[in-house]
DSSP file (Angstrom, degrees, kcal/mol; ACC not computed):
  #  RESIDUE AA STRUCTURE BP1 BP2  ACC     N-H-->O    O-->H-N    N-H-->O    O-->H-N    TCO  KAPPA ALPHA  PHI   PSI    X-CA   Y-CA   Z-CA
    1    1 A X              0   0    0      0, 0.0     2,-0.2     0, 0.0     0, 0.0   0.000 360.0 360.0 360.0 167.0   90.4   96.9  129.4
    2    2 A X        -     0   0    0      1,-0.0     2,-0.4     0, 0.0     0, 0.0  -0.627 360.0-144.0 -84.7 141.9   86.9   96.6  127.9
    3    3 A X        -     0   0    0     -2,-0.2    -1,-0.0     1,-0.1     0, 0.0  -0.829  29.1-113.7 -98.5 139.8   86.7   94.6  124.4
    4    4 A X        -     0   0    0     -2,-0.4     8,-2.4     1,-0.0     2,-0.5  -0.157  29.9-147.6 -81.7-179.9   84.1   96.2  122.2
    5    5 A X        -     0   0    0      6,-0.1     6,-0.2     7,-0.1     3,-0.1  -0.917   1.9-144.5-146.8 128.0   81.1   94.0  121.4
    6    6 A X        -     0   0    0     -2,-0.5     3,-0.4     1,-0.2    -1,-0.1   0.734  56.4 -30.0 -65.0-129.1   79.1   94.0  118.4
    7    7 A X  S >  S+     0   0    0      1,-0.2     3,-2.0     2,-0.1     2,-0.4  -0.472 135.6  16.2 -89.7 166.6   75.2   93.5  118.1
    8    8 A X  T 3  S-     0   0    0      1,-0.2    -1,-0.2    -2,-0.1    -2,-0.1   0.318 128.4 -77.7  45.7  -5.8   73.8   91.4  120.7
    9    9 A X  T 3  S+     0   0    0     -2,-0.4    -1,-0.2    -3,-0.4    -2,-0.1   0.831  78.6 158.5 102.7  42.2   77.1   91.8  122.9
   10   10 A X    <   -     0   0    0     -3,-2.0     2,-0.4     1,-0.0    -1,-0.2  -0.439  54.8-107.7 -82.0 176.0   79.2   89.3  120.8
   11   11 A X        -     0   0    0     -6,-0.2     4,-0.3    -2,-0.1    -6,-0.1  -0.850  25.7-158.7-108.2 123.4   83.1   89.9  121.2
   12   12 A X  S    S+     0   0    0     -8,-2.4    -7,-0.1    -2,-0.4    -1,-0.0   0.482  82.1  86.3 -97.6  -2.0   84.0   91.5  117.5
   13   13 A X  S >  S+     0   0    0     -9,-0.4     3,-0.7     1,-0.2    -1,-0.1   0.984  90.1  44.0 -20.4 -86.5   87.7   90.3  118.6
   14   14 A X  T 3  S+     0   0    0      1,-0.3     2,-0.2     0, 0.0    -1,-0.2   0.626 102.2  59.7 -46.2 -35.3   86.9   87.1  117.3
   15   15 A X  T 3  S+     0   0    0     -4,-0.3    -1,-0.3     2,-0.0     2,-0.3  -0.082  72.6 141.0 -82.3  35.4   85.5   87.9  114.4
   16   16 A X    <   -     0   0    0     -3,-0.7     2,-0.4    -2,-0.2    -3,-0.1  -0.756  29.1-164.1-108.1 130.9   88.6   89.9  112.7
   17   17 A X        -     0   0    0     -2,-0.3     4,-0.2     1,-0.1    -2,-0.0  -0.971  11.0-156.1-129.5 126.4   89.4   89.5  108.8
   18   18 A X  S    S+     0   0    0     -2,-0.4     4,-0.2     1,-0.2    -1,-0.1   0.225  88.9  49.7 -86.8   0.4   92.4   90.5  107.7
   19   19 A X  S  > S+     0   0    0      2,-0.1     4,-4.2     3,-0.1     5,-0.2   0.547 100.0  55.1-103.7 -27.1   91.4   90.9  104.5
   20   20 A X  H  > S+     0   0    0      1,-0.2     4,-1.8     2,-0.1    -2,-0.1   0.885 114.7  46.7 -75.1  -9.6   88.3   92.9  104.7
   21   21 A X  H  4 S+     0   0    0     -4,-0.2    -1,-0.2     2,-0.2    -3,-0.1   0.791 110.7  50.6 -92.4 -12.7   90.6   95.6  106.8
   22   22 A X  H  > S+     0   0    0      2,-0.2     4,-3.3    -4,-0.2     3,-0.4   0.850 114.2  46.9 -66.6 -29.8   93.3   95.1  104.0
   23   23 A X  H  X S+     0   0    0     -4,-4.2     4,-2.0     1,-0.3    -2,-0.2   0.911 114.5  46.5 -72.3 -37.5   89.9   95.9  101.8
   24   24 A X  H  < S+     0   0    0     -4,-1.8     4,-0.5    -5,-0.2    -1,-0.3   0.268 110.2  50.4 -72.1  -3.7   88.9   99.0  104.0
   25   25 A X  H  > S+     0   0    0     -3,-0.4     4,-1.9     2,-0.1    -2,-0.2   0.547 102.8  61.8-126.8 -27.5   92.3  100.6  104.1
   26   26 A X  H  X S+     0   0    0     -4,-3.3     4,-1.5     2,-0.2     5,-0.3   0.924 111.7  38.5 -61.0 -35.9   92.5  100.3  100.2
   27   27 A X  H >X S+     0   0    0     -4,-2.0     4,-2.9     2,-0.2     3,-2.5   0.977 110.8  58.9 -57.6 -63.5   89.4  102.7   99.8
   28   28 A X  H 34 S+     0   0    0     -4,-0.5     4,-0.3     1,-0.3    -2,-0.2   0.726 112.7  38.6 -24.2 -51.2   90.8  104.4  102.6
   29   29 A X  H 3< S+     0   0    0     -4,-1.9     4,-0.3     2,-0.2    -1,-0.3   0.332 112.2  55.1-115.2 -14.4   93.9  104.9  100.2
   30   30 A X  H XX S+     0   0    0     -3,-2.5     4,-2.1    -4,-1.5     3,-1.2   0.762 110.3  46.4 -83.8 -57.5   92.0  105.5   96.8
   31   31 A X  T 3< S+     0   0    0     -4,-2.9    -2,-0.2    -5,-0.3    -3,-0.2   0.749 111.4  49.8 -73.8   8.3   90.0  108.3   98.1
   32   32 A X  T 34 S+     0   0    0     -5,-0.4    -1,-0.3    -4,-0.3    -2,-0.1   0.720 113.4  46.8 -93.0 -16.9   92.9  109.9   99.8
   33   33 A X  T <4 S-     0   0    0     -3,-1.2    -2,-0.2    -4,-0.3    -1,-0.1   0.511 103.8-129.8 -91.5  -1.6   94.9  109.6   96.5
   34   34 A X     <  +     0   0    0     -4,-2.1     2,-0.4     1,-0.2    -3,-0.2   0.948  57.6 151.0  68.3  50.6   92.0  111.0   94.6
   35   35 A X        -     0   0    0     -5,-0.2    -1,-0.2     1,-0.2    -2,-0.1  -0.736  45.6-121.2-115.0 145.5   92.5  107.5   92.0
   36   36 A X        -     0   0    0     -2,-0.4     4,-0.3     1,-0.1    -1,-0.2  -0.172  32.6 -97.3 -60.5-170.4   89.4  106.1   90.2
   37   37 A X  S >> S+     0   0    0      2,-0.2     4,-2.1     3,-0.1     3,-1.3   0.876 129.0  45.8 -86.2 -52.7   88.4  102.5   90.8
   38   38 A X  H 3> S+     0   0    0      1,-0.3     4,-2.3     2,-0.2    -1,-0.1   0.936 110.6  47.9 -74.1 -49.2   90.1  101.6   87.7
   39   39 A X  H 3> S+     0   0    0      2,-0.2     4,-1.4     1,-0.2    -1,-0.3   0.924 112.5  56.0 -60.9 -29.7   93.5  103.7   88.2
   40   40 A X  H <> S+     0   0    0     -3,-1.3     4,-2.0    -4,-0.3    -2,-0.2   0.958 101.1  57.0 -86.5 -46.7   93.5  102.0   92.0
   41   41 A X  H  X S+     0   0    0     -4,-2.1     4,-0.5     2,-0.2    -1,-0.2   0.808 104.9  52.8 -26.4 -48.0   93.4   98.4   90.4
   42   42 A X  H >< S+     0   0    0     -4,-2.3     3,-0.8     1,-0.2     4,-0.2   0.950 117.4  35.1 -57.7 -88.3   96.5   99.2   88.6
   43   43 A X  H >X S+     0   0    0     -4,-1.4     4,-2.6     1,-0.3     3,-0.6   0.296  96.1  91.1 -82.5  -0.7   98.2  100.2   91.6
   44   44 A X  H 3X S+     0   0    0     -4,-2.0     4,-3.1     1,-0.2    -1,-0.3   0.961  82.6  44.4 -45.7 -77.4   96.8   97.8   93.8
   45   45 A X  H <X S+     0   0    0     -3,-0.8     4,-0.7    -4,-0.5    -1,-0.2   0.533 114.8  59.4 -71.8 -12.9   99.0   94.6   93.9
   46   46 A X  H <> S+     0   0    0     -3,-0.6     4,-1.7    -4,-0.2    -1,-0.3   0.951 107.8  42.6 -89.2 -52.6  101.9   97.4   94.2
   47   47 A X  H  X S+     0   0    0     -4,-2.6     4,-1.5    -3,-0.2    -2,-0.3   0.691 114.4  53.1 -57.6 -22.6  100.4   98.9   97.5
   48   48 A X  H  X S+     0   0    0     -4,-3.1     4,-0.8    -5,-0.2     3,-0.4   0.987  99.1  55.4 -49.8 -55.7   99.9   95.6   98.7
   49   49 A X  H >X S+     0   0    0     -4,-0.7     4,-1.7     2,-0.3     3,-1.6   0.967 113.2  52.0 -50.8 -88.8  103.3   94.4   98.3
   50   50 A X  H 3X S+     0   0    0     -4,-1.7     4,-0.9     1,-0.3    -1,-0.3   0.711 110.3  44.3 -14.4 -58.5  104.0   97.4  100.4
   51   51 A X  H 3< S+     0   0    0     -4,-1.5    -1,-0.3    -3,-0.4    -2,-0.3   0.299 105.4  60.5 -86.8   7.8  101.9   96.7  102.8
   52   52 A X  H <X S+     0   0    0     -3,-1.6     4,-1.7    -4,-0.8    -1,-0.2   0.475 112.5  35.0  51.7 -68.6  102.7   93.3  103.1
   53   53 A X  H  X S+     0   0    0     -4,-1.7     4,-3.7    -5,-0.3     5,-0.3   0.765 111.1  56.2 -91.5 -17.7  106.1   93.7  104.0
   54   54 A X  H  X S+     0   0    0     -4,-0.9     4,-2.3    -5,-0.5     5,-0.2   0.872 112.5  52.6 -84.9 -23.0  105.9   96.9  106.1
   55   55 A X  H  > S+     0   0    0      3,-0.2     4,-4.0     2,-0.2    -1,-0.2   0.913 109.3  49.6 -45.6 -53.9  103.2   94.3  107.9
   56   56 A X  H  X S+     0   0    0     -4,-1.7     4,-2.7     2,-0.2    -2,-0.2   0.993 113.6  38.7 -61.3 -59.6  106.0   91.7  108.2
   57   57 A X  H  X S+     0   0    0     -4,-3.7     4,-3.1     1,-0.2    -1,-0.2   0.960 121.5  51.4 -71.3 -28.4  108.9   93.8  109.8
   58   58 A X  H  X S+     0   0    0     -4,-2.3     4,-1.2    -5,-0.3    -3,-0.2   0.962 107.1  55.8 -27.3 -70.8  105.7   95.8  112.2
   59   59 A X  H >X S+     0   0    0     -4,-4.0     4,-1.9     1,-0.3     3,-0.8   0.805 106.1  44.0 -44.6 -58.3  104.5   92.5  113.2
   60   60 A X  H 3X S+     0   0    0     -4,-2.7     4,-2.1     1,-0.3     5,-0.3   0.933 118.7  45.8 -79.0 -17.1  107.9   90.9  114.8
   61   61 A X  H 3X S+     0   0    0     -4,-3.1     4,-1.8     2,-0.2    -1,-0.3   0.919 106.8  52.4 -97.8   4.1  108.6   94.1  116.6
   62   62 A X  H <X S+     0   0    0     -4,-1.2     4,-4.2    -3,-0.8     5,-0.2   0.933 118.2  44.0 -73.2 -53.7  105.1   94.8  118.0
   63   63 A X  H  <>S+     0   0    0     -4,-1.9     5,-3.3     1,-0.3     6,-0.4   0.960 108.1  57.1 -79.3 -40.4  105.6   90.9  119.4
   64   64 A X  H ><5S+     0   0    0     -4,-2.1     3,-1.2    -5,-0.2    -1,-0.3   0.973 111.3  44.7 -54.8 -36.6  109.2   91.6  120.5
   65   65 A X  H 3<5S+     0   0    0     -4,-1.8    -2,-0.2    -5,-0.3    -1,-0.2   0.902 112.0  47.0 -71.2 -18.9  107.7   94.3  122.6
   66   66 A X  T ><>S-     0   0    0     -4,-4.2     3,-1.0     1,-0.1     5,-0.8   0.060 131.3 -94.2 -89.9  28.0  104.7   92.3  124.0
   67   67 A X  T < 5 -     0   0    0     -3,-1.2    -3,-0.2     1,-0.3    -2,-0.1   0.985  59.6 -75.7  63.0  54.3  107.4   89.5  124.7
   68   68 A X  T 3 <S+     0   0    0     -5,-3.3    -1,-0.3     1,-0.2    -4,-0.1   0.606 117.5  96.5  66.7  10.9  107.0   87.8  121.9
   69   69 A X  T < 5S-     0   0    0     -3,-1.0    -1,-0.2    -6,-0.4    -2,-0.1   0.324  86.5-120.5-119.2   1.9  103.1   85.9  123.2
   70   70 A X  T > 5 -     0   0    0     -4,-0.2     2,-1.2     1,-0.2     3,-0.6   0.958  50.5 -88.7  63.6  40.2  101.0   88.3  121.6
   71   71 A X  T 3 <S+     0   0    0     -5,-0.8    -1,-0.2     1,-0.2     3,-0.1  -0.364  97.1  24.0 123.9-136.5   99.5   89.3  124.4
   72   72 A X  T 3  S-     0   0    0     -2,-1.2     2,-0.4     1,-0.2    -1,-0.2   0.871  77.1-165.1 -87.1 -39.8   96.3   88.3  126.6
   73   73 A X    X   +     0   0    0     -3,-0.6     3,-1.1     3,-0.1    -1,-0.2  -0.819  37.5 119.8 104.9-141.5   96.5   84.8  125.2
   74   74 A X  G >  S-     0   0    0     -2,-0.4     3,-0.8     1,-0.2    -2,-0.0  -0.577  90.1 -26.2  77.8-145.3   93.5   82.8  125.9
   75   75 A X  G >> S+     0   0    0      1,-0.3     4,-1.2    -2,-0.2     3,-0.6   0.462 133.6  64.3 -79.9  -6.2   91.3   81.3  122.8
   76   76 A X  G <4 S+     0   0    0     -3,-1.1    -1,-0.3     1,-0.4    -2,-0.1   0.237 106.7  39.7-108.0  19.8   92.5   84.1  120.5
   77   77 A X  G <4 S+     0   0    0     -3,-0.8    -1,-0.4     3,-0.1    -3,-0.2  -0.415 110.0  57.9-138.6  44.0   96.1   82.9  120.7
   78   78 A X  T <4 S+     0   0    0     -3,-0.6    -2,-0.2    -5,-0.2    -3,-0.2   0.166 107.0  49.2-139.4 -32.7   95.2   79.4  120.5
   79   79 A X  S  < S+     0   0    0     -4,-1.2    -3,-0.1     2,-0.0     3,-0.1   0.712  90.6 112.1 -40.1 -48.9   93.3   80.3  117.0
   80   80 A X  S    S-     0   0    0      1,-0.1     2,-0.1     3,-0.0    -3,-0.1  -0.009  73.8-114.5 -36.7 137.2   96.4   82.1  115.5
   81   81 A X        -     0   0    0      1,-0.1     2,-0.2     3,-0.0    -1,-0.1  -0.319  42.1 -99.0 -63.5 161.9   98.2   80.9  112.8
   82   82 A X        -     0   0    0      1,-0.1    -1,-0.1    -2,-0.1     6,-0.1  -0.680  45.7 -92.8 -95.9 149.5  101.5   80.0  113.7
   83   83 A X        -     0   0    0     -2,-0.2     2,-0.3     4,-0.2    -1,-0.1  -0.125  42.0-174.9 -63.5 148.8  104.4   82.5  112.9
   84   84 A X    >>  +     0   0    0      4,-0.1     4,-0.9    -3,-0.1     3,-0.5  -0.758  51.7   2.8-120.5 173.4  106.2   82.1  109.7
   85   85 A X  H >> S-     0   0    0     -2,-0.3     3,-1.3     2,-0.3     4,-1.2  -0.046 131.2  -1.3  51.8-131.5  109.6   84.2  108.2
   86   86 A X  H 3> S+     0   0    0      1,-0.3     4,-2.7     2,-0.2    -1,-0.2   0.780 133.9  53.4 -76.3 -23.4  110.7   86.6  110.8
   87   87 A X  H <> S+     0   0    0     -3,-0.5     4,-1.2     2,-0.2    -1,-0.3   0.880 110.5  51.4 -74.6 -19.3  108.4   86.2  113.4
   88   88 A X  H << S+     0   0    0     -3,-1.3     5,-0.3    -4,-0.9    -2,-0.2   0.967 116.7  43.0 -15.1 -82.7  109.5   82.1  113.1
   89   89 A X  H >X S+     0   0    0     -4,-1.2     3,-2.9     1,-0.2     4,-1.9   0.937 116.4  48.2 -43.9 -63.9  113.2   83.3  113.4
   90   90 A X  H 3X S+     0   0    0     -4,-2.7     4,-2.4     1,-0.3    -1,-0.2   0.871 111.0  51.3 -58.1 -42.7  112.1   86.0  116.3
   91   91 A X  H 3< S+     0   0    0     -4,-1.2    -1,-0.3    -5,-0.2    -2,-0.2   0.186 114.9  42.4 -63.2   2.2  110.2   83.2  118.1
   92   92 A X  H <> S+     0   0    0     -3,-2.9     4,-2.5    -4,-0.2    -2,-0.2   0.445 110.3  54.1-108.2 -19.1  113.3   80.9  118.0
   93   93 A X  H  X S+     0   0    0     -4,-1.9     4,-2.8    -5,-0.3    -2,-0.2   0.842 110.1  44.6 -92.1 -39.8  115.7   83.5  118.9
   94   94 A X  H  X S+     0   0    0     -4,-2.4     4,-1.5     2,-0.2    -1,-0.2   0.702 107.4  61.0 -91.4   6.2  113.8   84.6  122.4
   95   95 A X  H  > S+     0   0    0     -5,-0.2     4,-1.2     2,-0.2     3,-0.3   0.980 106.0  51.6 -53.4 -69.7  113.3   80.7  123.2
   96   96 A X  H >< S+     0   0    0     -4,-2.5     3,-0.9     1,-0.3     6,-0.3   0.881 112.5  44.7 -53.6 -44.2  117.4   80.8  123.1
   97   97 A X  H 3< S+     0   0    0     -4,-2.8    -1,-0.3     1,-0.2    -2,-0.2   0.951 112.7  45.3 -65.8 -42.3  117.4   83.4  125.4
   98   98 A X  H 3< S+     0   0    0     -4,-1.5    -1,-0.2    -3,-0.3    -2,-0.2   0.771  96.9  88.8 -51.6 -19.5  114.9   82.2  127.7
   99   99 A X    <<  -     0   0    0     -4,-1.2    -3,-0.0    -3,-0.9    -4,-0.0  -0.325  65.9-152.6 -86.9 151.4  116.6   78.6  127.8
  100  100 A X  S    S+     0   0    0      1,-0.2    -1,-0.1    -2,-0.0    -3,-0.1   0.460  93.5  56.9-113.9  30.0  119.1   78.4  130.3
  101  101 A X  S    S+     0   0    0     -5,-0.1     2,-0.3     2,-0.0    -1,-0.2   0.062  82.2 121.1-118.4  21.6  121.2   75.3  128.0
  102  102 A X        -     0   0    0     -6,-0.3     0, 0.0    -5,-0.1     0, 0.0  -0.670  60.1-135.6 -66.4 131.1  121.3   77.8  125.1
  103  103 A X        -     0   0    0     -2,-0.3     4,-0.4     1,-0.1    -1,-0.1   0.263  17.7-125.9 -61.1-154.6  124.7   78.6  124.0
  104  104 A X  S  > S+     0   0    0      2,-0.1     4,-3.7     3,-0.1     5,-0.1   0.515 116.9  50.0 -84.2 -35.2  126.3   81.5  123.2
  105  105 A X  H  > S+     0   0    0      2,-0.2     4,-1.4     3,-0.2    -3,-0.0   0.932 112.4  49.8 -46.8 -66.2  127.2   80.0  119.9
  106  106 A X  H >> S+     0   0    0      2,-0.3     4,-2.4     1,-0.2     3,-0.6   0.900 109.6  49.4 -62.6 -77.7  123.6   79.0  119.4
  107  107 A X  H 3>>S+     0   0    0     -4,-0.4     4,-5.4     1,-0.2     5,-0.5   0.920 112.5  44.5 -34.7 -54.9  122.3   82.3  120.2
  108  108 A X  H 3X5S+     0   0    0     -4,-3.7     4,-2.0     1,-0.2    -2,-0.3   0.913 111.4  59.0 -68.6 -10.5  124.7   84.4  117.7
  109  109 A X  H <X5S+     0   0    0     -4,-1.4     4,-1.3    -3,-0.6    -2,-0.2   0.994 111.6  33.9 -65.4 -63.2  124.0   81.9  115.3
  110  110 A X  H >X5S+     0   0    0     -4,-2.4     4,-1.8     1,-0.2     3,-1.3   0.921 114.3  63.4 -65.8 -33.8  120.2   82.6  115.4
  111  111 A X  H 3X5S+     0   0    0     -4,-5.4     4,-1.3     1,-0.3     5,-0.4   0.942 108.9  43.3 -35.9 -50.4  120.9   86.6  116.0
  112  112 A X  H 3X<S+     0   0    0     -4,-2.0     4,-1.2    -5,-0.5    -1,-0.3   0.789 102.3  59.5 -91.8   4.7  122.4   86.8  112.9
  113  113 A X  H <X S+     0   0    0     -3,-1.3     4,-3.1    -4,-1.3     5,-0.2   0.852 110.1  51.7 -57.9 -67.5  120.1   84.8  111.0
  114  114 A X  H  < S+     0   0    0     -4,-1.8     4,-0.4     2,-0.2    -2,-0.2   0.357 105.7  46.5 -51.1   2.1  117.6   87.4  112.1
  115  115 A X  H  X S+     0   0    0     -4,-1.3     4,-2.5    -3,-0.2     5,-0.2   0.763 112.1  55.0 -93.2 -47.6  119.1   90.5  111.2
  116  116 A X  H  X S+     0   0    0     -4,-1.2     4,-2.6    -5,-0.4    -2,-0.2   0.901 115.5  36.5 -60.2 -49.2  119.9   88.9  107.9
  117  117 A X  H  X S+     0   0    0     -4,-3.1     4,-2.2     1,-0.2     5,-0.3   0.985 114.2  56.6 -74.5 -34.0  116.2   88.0  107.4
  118  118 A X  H  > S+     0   0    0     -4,-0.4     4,-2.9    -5,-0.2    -2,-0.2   0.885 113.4  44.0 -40.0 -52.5  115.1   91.5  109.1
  119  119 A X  H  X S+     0   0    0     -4,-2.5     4,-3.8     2,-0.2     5,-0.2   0.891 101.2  63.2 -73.6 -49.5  117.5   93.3  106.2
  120  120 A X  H  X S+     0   0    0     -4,-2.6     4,-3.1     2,-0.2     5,-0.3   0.999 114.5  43.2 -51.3 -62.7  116.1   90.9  103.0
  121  121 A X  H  X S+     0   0    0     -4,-2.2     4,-1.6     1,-0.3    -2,-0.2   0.905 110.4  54.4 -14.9 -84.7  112.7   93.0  104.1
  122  122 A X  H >X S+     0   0    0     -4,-2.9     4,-3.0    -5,-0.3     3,-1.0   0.862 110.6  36.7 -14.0 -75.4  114.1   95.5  104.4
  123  123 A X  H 3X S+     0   0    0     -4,-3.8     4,-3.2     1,-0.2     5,-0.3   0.928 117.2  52.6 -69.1 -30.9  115.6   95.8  101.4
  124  124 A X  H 3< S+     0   0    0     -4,-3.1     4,-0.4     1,-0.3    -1,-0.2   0.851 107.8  56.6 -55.4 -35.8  112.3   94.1   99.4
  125  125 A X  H XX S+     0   0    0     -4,-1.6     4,-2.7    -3,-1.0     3,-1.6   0.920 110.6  43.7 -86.2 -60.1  110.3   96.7  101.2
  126  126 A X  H >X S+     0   0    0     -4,-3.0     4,-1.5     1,-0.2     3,-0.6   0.981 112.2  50.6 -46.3 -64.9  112.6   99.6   99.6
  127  127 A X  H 3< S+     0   0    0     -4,-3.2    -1,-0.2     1,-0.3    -2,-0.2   0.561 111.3  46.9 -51.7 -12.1  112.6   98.2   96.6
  128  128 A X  H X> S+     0   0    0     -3,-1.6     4,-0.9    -4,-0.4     3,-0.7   0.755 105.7  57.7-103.4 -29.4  108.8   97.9   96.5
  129  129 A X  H <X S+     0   0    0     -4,-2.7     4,-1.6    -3,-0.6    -2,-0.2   0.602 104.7  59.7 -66.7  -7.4  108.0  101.5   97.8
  130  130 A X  H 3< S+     0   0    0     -4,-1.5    -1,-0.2    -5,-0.2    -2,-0.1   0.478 102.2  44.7 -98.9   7.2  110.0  102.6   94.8
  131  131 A X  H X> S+     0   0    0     -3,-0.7     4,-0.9    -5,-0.1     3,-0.8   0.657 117.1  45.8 -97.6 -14.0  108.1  101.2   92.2
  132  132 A X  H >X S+     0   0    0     -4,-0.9     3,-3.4     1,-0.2     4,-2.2   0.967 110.9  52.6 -72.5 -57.5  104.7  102.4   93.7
  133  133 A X  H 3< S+     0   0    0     -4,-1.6    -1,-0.2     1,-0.2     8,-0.1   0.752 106.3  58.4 -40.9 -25.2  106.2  105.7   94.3
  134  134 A X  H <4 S+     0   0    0     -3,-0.8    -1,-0.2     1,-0.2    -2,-0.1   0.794 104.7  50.8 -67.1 -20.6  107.2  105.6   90.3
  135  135 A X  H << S+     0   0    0     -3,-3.4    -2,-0.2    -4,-0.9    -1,-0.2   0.830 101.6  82.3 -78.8 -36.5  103.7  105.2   89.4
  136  136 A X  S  < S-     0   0    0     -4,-2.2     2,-0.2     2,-0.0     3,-0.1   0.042  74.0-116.8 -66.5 177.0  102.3  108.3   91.6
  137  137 A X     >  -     0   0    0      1,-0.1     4,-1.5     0, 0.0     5,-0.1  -0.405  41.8 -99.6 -88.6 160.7  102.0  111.8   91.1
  138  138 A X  H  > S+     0   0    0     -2,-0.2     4,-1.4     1,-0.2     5,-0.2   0.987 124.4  47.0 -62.3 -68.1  104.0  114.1   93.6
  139  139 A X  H  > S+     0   0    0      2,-0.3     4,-2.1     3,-0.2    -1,-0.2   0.733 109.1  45.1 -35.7 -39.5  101.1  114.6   95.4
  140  140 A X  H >4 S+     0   0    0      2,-0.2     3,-2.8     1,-0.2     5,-0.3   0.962 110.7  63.1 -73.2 -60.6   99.8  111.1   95.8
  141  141 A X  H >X S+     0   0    0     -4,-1.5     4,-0.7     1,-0.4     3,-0.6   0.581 106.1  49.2 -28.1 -24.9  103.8  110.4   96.7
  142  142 A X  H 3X S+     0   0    0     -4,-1.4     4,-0.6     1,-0.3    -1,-0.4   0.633 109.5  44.4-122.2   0.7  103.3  112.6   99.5
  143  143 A X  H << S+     0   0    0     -3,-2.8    -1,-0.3    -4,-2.1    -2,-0.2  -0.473 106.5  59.7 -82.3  78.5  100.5  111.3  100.8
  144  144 A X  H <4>S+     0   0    0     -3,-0.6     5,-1.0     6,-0.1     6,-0.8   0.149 112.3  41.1-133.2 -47.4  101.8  108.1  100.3
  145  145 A X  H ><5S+     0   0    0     -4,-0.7     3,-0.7    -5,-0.3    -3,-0.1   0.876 111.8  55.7 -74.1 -41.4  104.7  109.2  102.7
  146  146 A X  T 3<5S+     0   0    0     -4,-0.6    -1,-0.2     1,-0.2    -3,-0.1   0.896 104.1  53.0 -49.5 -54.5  102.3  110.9  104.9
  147  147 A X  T 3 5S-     0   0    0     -3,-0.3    -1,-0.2  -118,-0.0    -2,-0.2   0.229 117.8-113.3 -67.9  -1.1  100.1  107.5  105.3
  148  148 A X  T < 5S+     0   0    0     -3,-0.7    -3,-0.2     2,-0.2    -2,-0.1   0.257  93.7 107.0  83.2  -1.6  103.5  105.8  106.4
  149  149 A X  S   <S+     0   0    0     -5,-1.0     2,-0.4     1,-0.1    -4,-0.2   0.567  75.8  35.5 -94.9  -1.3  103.5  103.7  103.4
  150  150 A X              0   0    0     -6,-0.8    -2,-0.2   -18,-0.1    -6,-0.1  -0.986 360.0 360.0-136.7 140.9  106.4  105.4  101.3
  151  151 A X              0   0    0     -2,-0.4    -9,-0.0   -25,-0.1   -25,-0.0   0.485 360.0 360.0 -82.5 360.0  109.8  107.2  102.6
């Protein structure tokens, strides 16, 4: 596929900040919740924390489906930070399976080591859409469920 290309035909790949889309999808998310500037401030660091985590469990199963390499590779996988927390655990776990002196031992070991961190998320994740959800309105609470970020 074609990569889009900014002024002058740069690749806008490269140039991607994960905070200025974290910043673009909190506007995004005050004017759909109809909040002032000041009322989204409050509730900010709680819809992060949301998004955050809902980021974390995304991430490792977008990379378990693209096999775990992110991808095309090339200079933009050679920039990447290296995975931490479950995508760490998920990036040790398909190594054992790929290796052909992995045990069986060795493997459930690290399987359950990921479901166990896969579940702490989880639960952190619950526990963090139900204080933002305490804070809302019925209406903002459904769109907040609507936007994927509450259950």
């Amino acid at each position: 596929g074609q990569r889009q290309r900014g002024q002058g035909g740069q690749n806008m790949r490269g140039n991607f900040d994960p905070a200025q889309m974290q910043q673009r999808m909190m506007e995004r998310m005050q004017e759909q919740l109809g909040m002032s500037a000041t009322e989204m401030k409050a509730i900010q660091p709680l819809l992060t924390k949301v998004m955050d985590l809902r980021r974390d469990l995304q991430g490792s199963q977008m990379r378990g489906m693209m096999g775990g390499r992110g991808g095309r590779g090339g200079a933009d996988q050679q920039n990447a930070p290296a995975p931490t927390g479950l995508a760490k655990i998920q990036g040790e776990l398909r190594a054992l399976t790929e290796s052909t002196s992995a045990t069986s031992a060795q493997i459930k070991t690290k399987l359950t080591e990921y479901r166990k961190a896969r579940e702490a998320i989880q639960q952190d994740l619950t526990a963090a859409q139900s204080k933002l959800v305490a804070v809302l309105s019925v209406k903002q609470e459904a769109i907040c469920v609507i936007s994927g970020y509450c259950q």
